[in-house]
N, C-alpha and C positions, 0 to 999 in steps of 0.2 A: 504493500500500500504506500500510498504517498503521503509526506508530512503532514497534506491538510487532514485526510482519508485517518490515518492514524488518531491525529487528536479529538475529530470529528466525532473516533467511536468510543475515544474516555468520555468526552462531555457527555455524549447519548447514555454511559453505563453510567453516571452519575447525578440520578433520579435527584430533577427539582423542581418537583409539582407544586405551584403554587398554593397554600395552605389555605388561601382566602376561596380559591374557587374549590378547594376539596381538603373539608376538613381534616388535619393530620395528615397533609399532603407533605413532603420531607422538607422543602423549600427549597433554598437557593447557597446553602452554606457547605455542601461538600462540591458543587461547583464550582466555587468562589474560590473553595482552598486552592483548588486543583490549578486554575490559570491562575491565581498569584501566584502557585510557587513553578507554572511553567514560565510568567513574566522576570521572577527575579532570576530564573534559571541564565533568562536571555540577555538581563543585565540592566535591565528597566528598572525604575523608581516606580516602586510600590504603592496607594493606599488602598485600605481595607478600611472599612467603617458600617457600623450597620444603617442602611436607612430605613429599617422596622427592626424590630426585636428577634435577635435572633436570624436574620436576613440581609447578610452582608454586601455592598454593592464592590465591585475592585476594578483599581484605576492602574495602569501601565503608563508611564512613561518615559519615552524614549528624549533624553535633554539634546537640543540642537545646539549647535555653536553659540548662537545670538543674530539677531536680524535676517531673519527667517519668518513667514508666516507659519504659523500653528493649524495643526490638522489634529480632528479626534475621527476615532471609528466606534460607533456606539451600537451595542448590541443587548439584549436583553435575557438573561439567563433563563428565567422560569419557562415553565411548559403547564400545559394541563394537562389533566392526570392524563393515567393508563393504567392497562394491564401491565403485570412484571415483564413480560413478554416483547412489550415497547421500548423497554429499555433493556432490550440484547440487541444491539445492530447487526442489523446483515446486510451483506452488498449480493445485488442481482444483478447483470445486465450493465452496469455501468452505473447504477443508482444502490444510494444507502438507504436502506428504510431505518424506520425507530423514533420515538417520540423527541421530536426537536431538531430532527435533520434537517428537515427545511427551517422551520419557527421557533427561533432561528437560529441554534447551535453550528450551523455549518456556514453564518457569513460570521458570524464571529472568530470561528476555527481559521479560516479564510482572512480573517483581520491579524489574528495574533499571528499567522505565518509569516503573514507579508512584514508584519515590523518585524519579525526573527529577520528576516531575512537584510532589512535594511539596517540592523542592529549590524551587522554581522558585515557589512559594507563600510562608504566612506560616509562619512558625519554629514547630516541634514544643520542645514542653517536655521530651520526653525523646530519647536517642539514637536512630537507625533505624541498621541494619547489612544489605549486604547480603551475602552470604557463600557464593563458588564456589568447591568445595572437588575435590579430587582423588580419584579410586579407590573410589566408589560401588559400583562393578562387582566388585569382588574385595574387599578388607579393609579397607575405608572407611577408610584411611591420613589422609586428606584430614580426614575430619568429627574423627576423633581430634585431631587436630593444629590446629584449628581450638576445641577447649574449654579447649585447654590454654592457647589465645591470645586468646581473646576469648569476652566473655558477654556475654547479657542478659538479661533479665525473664523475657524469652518467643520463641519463633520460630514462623517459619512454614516448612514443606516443602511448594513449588509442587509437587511431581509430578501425575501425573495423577488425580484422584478427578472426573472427568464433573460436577465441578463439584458435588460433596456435600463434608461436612465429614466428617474421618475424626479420632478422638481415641485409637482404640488399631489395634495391629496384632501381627502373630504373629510369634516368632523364630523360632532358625533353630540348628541346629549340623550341621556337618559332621567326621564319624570318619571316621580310617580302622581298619578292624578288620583283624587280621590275626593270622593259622594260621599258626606255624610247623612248618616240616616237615625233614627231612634225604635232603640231595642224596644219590640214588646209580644207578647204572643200570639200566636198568627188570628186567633179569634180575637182579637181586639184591636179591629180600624182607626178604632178611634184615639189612641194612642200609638200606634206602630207608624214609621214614617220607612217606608224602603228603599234604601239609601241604594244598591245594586238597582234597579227598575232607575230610580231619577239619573243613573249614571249612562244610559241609554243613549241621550243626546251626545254624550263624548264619544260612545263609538262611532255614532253615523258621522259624526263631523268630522273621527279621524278617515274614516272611507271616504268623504268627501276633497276633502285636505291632501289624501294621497292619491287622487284623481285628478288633482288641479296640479301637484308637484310633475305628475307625467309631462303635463303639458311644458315643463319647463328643460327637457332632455334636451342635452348637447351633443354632438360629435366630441365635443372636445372632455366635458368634464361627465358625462353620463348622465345618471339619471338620479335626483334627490328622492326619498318616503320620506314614510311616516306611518309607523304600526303599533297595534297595541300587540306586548310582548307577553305580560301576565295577567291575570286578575284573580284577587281576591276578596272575600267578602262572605259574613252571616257564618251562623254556628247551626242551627239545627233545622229540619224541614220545618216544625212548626210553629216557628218565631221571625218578627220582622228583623232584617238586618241593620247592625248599628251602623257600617259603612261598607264601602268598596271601595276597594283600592287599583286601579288600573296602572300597570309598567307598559311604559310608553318610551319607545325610541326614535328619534328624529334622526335621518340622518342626512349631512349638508354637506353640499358642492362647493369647491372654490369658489367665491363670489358670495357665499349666502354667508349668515353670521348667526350667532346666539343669540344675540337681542332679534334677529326675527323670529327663530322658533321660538322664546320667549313670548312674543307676541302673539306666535300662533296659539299656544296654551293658552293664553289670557281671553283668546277669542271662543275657544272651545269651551271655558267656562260661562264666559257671557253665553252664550248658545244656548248650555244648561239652564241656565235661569230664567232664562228668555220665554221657553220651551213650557219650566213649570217653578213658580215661587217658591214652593218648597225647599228648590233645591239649594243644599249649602256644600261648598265644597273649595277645593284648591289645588297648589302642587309644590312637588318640593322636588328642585335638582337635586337627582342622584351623582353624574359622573357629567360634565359637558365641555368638550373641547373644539377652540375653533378649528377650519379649515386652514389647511397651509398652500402660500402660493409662493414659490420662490420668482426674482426674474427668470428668462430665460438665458439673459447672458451675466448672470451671478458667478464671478471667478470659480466656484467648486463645480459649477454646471457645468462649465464650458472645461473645467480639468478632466472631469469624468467622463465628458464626450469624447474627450481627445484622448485618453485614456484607452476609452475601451477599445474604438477606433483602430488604434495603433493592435492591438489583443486581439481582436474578434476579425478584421481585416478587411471594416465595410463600417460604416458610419451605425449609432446603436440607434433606434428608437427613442426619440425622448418625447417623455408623455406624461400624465397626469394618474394620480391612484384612485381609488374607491375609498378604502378603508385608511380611517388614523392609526397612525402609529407614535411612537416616543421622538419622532422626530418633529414631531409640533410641541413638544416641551422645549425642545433647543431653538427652533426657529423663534418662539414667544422670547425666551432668553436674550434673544438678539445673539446666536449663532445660527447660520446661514446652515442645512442639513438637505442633502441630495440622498437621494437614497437611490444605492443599484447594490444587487443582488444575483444571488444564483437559480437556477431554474429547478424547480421542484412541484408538487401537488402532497394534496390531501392531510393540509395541516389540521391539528385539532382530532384527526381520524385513526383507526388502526392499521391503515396502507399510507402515511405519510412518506415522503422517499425527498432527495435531492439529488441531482445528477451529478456526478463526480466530476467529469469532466469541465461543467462550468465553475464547479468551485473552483478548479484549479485557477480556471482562466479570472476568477476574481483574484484572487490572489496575486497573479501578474497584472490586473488592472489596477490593483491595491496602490502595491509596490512603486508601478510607476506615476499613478494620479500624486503621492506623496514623493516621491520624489521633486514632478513639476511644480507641485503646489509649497510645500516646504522651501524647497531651494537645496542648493549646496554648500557646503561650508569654505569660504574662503580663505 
């Protein structure tokens, strides 16, 4: 196997189920050990810190001469769960399966090469960082805690883009919305108020709501919703319910922002009320991050296109994502975060794989993206 292929299958054997999405999940702390002592191996300045309890995040750094721009590569250790089973790697065919090969153990495997390798070279004039961070999967605790502690110029997010360069992506918020109603027993109208029934008008307006977002699909940026995710509500068949509680995910395009899904909630509750007096209710953000748009000619953009370019042997795709990732914590920070990636499927799943061959070739896009963008030491 090759360097990346190697480290690739200790991270995958070193189970770090995030604890928040599955309780007693191992976490993120015999992962952390494992690349801190493969970074001090390589001659990197270390930190370790926790940014939850128990949940260490670890930083590499490779020191430049002086007067040099600063590059970080930022990756996200946790996984959700699996069977034991996910965490034995096998290689088939040219791809690694196992929980985190793609999401995204194998751009960070693919980060820490590529500075082994320029460790092992002539001196960069500016800093290189490599930065595994905690809780990607739930409330990016990890990429938070990480800005507060270390910067640079610019970064990079290994996840997976099939090996195109991606410079924006969509956010994201999650409500819960919720009917209040008044407990009483199902023979008594006259006191029972049903908070689930008055919550009624929120679903049709979220069906309505994501009938008019269709209308707003781009070529460029896709397509925005908006669903309801859970709902809860009432304790036994023959009692009125005290409330209902509707989880509700918005999800936003480049261009769109939090104060208008905001708005839209506030509108779906006018709706309710509108609809029937009774109704008393509200919302409370659970998790909600903007959309990220970088320029297109943003010095790490245009490093990474020249990068790959040079690697792949044919200009890459540069294009816009779906999904948020911890690269809108660093873009918010005021660090500038491109994200490319190796090419893989079925994250989240029990057929998860990543193609070996593109890792490698990240790893030579790595290498050289930090190279041009670093500098050399004079």
């Amino acid at each position: 196997m090759t360097a990346v292929s190697e480290l690739l299958s200790e991270l995958v054997r070193a189970d770090s189920t995030n604890p928040t999405l599955k309780p007693g999940g191992a976490g993120e702390a015999a992962v952390a050990a494992l690349l801190a002592e493969r970074m001090r191996r390589s001659g990197l300045e270390v930190d370790v810190w926790d940014a939850a309890p128990g949940r260490p995040n670890v930083v590499g750094r490779l020191a430049g001469s002086g007067g040099g721009r600063s590059l970080m590569f930022c990756g996200h250790t946790d996984v959700v769960g699996g069977e034991p089973s996910q965490f034995q790697p096998r290689i088939d065919r040219g791809r690694m399966y196992g929980r985190g090969t793609n999401d995204m153990k194998g751009g960070i495997a693919a980060s820490v090469v590529a500075v082994e390798r320029l460790a092992a070279g002539p001196r960069l004039a500016g800093d290189l960082l490599v930065a595994c961070v905690i809780d990607e999967e739930w409330a990016s605790l990890g990429a938070e805690a990480l800005v507060a502690r270390h910067r640079a110029d610019a970064a990079v997010l290994p996840e997976q883009t099939d090996l195109e360069v991606v410079f924006a992506h969509g956010g994201f918020a999650w409500y819960d919305v919720r009917s209040q109603g008044r407990e009483a027993a199902g023979g008594d109208p006259a006191q029972g108020v049903d908070g689930i029934s008055l919550a009624a008008p929120i679903l049709d307006g979220i069906l309505r709501l994501d009938q008019e977002l269709e209308g707003r699909t781009t070529a460029e940026w896709g397509r925005p919703n908006v669903h309801a995710s859970t709902i809860r509500g009432g304790q036994t068949y023959p009692s009125y319910p005290a409330d209902c509680v509707i989880g509700v995910e918005r999800c936003l395009m480049p261009g769109e922002s939090l104060a208008d899904a905001h708005a839209e909630m506030e509108q779906l509750l006018a709706q309710a009320r509108a609809r029937d007096s009774r109704f008393e209710g509200g919302f409370e953000t659970v998790i909600a991050r903007e959309p990220v748009m970088l320029d297109r000619d943003e010095p790490v953009v245009l490093g990474c296109v020249a990068a790959a370019a040079a690697v792949l042997g044919c200009d890459p795709v540069v294009r816009s994502d779906y999904g948020w990732m911890d690269s809108g914590i660093l873009v918010e920070a005021g660090v500038p975060c491109v994200i490319f990636g190796p090419t893989g499927e079925g994250l989240h799943t029990a057929e998860e794989w990543v193609d070996l061959e593109s890792l490698q070739q990240c790893v030579d896009v790595f290498e050289r993206l930090a190279r041009a963008y670093c500098g050399s030491a004079t």
